[in-house]
MIKE-569600 format. One record per atom (N, C-alpha, C): x, y, z. Coordinates in steps of 0.001 Angstrom, whole numbers, plus 500000, padded with zeros to 6 digits. Each point is the difference from the previous one (the first is absolute). Layout:
residues N
XYZ ...
***
This chain:
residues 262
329824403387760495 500074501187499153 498766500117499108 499442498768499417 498480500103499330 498700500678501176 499938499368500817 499055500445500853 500292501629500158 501240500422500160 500591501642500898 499249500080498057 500288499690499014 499983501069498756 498001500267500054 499753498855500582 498226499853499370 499724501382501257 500584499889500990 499021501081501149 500759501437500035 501601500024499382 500459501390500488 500915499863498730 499731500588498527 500722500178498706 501258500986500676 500032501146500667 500896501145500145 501084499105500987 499384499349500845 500549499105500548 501291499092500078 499368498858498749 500538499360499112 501301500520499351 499703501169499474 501178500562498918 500624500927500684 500023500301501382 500920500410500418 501042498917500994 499486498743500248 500583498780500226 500927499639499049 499778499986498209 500805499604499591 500791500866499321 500527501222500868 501211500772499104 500698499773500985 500188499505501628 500797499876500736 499957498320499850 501725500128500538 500775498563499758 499475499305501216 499634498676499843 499365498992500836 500910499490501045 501025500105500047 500852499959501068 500033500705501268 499175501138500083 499600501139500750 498983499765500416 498726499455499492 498824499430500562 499199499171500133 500232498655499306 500281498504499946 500843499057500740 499161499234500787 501123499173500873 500374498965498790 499767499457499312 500362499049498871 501095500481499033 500155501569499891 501372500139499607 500931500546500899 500005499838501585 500778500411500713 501181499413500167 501425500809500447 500938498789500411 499740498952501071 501053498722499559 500383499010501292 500579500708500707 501045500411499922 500847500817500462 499743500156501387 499465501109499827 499474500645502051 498825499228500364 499524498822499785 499149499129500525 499248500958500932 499022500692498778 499034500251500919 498513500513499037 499274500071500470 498562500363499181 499441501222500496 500670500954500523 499177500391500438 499932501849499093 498385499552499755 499746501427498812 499427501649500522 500875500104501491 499848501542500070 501252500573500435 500123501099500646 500959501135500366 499719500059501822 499369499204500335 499767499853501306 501285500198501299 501179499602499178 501306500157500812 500310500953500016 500192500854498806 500944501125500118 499279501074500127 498086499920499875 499284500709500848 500380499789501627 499898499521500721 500494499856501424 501199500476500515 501274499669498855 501150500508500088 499910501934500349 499068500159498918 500401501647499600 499442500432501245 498680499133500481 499769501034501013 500728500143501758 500709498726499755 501141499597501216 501378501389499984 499951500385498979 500949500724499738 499739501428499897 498922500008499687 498901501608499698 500597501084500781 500619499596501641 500663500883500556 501188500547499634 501062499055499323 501373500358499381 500017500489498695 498951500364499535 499716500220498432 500519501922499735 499872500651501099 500358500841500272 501226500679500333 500702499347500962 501343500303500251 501214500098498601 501060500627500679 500864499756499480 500482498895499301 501018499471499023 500184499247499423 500731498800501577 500780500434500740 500925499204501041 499169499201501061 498827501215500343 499120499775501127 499034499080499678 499469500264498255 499018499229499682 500788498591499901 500968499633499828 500692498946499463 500203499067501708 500066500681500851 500297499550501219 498707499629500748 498808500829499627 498692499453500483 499702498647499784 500085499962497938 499337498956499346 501018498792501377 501241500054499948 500761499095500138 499660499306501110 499973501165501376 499021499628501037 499085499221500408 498758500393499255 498879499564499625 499909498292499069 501057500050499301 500339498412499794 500456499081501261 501023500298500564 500628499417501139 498953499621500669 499165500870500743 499004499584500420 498829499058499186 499810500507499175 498761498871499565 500559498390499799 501378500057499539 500644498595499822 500331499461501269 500333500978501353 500305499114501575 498815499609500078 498523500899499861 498325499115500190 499718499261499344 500118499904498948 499725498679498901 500901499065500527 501282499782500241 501367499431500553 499227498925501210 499231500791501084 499530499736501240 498427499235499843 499084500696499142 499358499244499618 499850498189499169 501595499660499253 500283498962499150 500420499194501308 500300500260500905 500543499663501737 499383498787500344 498246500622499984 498879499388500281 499428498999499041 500269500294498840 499261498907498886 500616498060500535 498916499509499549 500498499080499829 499642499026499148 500970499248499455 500025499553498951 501118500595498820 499944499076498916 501205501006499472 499298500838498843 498925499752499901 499170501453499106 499875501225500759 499644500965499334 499536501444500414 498313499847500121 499676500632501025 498171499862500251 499273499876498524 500584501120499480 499124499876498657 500109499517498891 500665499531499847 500631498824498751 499313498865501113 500240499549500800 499297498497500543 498542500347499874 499553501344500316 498174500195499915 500071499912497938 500556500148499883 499473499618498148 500547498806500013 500866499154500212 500325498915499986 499076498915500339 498729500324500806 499265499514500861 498782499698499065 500204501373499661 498485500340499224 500403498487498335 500763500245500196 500494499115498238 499823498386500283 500680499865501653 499511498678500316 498775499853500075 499001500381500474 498427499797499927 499889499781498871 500176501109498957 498993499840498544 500860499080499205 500997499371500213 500493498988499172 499282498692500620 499329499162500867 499175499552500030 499361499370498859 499549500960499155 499402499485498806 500509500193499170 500880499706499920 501115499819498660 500341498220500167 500336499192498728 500027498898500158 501242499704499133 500908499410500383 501814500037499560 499979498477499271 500630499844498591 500028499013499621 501549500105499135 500855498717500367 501469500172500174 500076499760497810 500710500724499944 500033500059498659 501750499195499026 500506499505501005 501271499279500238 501470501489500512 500769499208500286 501003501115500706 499774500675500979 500176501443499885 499683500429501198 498437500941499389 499483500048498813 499013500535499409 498754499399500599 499107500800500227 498991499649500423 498653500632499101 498637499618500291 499256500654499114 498634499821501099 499738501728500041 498863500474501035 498851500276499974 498943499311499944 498620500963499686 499098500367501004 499662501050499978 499109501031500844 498681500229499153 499346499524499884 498529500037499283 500180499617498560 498194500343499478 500034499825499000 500494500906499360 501650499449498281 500125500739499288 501294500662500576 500513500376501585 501222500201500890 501239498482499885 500860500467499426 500957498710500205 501730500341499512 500808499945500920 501504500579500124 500966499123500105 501039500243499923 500959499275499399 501092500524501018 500369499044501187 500531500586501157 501546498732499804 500847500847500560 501658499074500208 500852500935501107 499401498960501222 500783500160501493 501417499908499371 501207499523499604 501071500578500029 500048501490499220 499639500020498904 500397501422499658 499491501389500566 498903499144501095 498944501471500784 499211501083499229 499179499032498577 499706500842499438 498341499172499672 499183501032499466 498646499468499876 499331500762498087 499289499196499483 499668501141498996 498861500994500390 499501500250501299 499155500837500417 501212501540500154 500763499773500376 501085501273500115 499955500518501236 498895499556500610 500820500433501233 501004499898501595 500272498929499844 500762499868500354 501421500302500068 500510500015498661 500768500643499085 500025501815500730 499030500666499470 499624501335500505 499966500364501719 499203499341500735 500418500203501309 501127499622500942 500285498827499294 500696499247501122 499699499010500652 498784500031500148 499018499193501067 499221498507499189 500210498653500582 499124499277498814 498557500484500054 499963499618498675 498251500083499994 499326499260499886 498626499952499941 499198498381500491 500532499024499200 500521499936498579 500110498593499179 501360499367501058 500806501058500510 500876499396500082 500483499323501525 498532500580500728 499787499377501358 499076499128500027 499636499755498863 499243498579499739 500923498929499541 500752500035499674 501130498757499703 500858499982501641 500923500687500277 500541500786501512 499209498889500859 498529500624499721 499726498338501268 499728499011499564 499273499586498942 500189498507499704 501521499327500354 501214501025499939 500950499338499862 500730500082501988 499264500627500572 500149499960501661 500870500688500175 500774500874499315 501162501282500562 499150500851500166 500823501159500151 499534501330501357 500204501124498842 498770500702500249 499859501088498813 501080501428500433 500319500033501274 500778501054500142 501354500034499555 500234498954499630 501434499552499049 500103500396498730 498900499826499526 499592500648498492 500128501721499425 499863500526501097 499862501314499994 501295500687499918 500184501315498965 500849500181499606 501509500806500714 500546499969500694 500735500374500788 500782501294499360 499968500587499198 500011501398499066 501345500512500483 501210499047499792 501399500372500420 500239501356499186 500891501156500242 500571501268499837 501246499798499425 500766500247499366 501586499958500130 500431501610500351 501407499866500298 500476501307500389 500248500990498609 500220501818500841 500119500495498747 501421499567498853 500860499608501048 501078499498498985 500071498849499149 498636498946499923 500247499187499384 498600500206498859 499554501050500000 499075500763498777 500394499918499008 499687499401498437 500357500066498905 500152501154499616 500988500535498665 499981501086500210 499063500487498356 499603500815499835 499555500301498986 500638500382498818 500409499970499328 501192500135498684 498800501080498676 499086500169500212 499157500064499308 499232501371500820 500551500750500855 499258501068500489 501328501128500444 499690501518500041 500658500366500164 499961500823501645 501035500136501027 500077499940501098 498901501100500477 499437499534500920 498909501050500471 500928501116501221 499592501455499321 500854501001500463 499271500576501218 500350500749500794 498835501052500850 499598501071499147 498541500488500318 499583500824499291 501030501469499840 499449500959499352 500670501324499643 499325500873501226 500795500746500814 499187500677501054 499877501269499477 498461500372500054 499727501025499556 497916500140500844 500514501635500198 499551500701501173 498772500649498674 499000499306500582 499187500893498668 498975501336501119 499359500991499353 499554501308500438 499022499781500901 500017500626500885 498847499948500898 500168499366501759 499069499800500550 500015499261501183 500339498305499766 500412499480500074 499983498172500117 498382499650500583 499213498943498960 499343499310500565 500060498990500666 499158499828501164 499960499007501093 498950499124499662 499206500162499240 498447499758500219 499594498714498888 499842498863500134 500143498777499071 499465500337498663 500255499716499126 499360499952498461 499025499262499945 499088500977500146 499088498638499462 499443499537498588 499539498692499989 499523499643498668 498532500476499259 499970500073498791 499058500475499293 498430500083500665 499928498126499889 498762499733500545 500114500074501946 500307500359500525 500522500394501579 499025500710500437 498848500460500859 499671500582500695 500289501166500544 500019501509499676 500330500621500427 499389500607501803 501210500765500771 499161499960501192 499011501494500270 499380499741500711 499297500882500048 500457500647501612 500513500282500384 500355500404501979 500506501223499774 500577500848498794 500325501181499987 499702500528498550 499461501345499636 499573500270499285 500661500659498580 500108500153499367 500761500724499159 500006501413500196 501146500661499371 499773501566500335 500010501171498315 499280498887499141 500543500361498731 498383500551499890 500471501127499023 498957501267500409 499400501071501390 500950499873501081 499414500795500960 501118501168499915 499253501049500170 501146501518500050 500964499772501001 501318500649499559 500636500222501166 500280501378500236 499600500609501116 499875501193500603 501453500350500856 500667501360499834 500786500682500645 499336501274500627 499415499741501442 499736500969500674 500886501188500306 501116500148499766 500696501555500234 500209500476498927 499633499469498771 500997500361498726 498303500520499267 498937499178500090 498957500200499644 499151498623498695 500926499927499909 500140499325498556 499229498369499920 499187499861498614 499754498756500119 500298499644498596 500629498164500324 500687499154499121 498361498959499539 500000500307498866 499010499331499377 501079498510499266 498560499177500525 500473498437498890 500565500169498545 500779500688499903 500020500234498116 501591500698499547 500289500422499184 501268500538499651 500135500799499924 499144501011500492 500117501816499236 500482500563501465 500360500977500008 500742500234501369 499001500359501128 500327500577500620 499186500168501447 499577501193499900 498364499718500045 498733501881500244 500039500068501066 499842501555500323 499685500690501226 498478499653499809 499849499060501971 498973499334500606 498682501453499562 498810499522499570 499225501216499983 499162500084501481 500436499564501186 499707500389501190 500316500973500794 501132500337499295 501310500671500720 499132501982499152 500158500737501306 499122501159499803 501254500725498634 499677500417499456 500951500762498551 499712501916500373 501239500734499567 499802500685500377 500129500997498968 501322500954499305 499296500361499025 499860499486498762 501138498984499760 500452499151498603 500348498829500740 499537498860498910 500329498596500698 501654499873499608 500795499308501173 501786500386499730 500299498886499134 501223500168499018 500284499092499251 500551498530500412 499866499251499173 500688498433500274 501057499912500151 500805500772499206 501407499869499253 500446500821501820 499645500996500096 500363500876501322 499935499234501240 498706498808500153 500169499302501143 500829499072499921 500512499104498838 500402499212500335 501628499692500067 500718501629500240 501279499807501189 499768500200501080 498989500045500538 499196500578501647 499876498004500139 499169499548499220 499506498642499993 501361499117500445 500980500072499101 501500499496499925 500785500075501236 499850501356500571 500782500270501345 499427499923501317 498670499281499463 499275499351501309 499893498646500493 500226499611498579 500365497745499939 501346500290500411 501155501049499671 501046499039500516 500481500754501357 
***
């Protein structure tokens, strides 16, 4: 945060009005054992679904549902093939942690406490029974991290044992909250206009450029004569249109105008 204040002040102080739990892995939960600091999932999600976003409430509900079934029988069929009892990518970071613990050097501190140093000035405070390290992450991912696969082999067990097996319980055995009040379905309400389809996007977002805007171009009624200017004042007779002895009133065209839209 010193370095971000010395090169980007606007930066800085807009870092610290939001809560660090949101963009800090150091105040993240244990909880969902995981680190990971983007929207990368439920970007992929939205666009898996991009087709049902449209439909009806029944149809859209039956797509999404679809579209799960399937991705969980391929993922299902793919876990078929693994082998081993990790997932490819937890063993490829698992891998990576065994290498660089290497140079970490484990010195037994009595019990099951151990004490780790990784360079000069680096030194942690690791305890294989409780599965916890003061680096944090382990704790945070799930996965040991080098202090704690530097003890792991001095001591000749198998690091895939270590790793956190992230049991679920069912919805019926969920604590219940005593302290919140029951979450309702929203209020249905039909607000004016067409329904948008079209994603929200965010501030800083890119807008696209593939179709153009139509804000400021006339819109012309060839039988009626008439042109609709960008603005609020009502509609002039086009000065293309040949005039003959008096230009005809507004107020006069526009039940001619009325009984031609509908």
């Amino acid at each position: 945060m010193d370095e971000l204040r010395k090169t980007k002040q606007h930066a800085y102080d807009w870092l610290k009005k939001k809560n660090p739990t949101h963009w800090s892995r150091s105040h993240f939960s244990i909880r969902s054992h995981s680190d990971m600091l983007v929207n990368n999932l439920s970007e992929s999600f939205n666009k898996m679904i991009l087709e049902a976003r449209g439909k009806p409430i029944l149809t859209m509900m039956e797509i999404v549902r679809t579209k799960i079934m399937l991705l969980i029988v391929k993922k299902k069929e793919e876990a078929d093939k693994w082998k081993g009892i990790l997932c490819p990518k937890i063993k490829k970071k698992l891998d990576v942690n065994i290498k660089d613990s290497l140079r970490c050097v484990p010195s037994h501190a009595g019990g099951d406490k151990y004490q780790v140093e990784c360079g000069l000035g680096s030194q942690h405070v690791m305890d294989l029974v409780q599965n916890s390290c003061s680096c944090k992450n382990w704790h945070l991912t799930g996965i040991p991290c080098i202090h704690a696969l530097a003890v792991i082999h001095v001591k000749n067990e198998f690091p895939e044992t270590y790793v956190q097996t992230c049991p679920v319980r069912g919805l019926k055995q969920w604590a219940p909250l005593s302290n919140m009040l029951p979450i309702l379905p929203p209020l249905l309400r039909k607000p004016p206009g067409r329904p948008t389809k079209v994603r929200r996007k965010e501030p800083d977002e890119p807008q696209t450029i593939e179709r153009l805007s139509k804000r400021g171009v006339e819109m012309r009624l060839k039988d009626i004569k008439l042109v609709f200017e960008p603005s609020n004042r009502l509609p002039q007779v086009s000065k293309r249109v040949p005039q003959l002895n008096k230009v005809p009133q507004v107020s006069y065209l526009l039940p001619q105008l009325i009984k031609k839209l509908l």
